[in-house]
C-alpha positions as CSV (number, residue, x, y, z in Angstrom):
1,X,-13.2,39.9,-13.9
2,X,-14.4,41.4,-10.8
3,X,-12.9,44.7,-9.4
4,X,-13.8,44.7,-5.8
5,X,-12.3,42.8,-2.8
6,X,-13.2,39.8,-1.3
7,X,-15.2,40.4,1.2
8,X,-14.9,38.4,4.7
9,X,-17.7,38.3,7.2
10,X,-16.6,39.6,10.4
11,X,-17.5,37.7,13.6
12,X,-20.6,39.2,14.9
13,X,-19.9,40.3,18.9
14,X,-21.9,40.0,21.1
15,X,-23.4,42.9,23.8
16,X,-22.7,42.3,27.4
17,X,-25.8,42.4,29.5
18,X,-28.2,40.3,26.8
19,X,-25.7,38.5,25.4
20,X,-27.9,39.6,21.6
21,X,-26.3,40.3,18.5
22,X,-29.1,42.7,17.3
23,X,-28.5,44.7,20.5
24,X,-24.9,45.2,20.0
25,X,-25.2,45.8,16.4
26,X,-28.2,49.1,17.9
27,X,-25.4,49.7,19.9
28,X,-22.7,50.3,17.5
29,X,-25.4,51.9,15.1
30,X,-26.4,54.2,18.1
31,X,-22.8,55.2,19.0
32,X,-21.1,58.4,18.2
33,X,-16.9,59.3,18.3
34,X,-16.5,55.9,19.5
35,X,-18.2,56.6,22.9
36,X,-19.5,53.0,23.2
37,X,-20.7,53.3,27.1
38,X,-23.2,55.9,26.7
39,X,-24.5,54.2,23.5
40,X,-25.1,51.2,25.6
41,X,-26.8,53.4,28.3
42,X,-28.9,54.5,25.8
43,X,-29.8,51.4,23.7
44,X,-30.7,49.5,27.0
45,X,-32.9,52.3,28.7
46,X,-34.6,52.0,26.1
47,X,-34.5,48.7,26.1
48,X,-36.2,48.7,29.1
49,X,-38.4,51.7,28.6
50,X,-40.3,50.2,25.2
51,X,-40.6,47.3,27.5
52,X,-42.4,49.2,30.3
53,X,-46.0,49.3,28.3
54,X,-46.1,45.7,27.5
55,X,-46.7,42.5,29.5
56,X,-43.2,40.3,27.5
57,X,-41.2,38.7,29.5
58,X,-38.1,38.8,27.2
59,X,-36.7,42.0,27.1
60,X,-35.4,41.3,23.6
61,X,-38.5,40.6,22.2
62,X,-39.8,43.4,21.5
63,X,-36.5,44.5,20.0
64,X,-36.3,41.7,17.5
65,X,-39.8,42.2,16.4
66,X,-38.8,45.6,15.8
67,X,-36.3,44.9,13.4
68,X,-38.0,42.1,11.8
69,X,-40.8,44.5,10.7
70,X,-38.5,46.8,9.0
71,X,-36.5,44.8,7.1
72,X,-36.8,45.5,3.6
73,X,-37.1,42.8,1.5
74,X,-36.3,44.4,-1.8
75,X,-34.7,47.5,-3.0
76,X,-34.1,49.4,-5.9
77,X,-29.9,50.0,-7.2
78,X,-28.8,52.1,-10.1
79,X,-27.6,50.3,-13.1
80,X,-25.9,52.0,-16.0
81,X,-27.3,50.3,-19.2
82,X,-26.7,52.0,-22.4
83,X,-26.1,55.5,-21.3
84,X,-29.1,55.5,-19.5
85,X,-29.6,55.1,-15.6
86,X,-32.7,52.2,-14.9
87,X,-33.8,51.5,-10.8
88,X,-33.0,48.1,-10.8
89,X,-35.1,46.2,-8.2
90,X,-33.0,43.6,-6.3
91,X,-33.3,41.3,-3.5
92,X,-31.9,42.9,0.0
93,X,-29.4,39.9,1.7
94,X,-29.9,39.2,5.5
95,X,-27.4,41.2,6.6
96,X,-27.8,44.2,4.7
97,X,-31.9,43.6,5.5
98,X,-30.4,43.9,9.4
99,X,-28.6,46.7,9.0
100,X,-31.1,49.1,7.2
101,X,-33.6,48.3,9.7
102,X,-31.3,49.3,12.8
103,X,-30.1,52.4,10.7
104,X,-33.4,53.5,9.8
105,X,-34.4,52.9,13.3
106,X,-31.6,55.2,14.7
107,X,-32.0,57.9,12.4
108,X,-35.5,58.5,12.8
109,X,-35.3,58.7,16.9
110,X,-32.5,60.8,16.3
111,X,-34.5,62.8,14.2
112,X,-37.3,63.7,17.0
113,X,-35.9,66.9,18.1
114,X,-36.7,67.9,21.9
115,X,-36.8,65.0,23.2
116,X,-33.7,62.5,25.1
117,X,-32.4,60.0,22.7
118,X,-33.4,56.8,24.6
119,X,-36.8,58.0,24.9
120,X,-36.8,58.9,21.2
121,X,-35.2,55.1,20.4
122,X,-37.2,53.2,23.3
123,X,-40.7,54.5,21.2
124,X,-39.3,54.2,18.2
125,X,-39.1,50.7,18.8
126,X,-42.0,50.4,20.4
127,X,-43.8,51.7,17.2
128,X,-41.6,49.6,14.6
129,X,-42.7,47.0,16.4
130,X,-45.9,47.3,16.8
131,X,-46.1,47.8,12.5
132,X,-46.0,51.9,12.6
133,X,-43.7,54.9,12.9
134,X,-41.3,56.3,10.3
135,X,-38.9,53.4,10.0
136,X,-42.1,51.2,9.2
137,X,-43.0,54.4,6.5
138,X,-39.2,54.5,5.0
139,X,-39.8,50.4,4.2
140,X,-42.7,50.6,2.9
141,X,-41.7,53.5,0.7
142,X,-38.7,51.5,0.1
143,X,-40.9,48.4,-1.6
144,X,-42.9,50.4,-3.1
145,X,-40.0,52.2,-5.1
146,X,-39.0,48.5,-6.4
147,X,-42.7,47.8,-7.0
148,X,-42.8,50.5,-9.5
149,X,-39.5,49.9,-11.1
150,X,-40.5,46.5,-12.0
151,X,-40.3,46.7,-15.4
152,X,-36.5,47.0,-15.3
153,X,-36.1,43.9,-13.3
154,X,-34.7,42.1,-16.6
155,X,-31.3,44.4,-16.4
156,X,-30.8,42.2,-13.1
157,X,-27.4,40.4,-13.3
């Protein structure tokens, strides 16, 4: 018999100007001590500033294609089998695929020191989706690790 809770999806919101839930789920990655306001000045300068470069109409587009290139597909989870600790290689789920990518996205424009965060997030996303950068780089890394661990894809269950 299982241990853990039930758990109930939440009803995905919604942000204000787009009307996207990707852009309110950057948002919420994005925000810090619950200061939503400046998270959403951030998330949609940047919105607007990875926009700048290209010729897209939809402002969101280049957003989605962001995440969509750095969703992982598969992942490696610790199993205890035995004593012994094996890198399982699993499938990632859509929402968990979703939410790696916008975290992984965050973190590394918060991770380029000296410069303002919606310029750090706004090229960022301009890189992820263009199929480079460090969120692109922790993916690959990512599928790789599972790629390796292959062998202990039978302790999958």
């Amino acid at each position: 018999m299982s241990r853990r809770k039930r758990v109930y999806k939440k009803v995905q919101r919604v942000d204000s100007r787009y009307g996207s839930p990707a852009v309110a789920r950057l948002i919420t990655t994005v925000m810090k001590r619950g200061k939503k306001s400046l998270a959403e000045r951030i998330v949609y300068t940047a919105i607007d500033k990875s926009r700048a470069g290209s010729d897209s109409v939809d402002p969101l587009e280049i957003v989605n294609k962001a995440v969509e290139n750095v969703r992982p597909r598969l992942e490696v989870r610790s199993r205890r089998v035995g004593g012994a600790t094996y890198q399982v290689p699993m499938e990632v789920g859509p929402a968990r695929q979703i939410s790696l990518a916008t975290r992984w996205i965050v973190r590394f424009a918060d991770a380029r020191k000296g410069v303002p965060t919606a310029d750090a997030l706004a090229q960022e996303i301009k890189d992820a989706a263009a199929g480079q950068g460090n969120a692109i780089k922790k993916r690959d890394d990512t599928h790789k690790m599972a790629q390796a661990n292959r062998a202990f894809a039978h302790f999958r269950w």
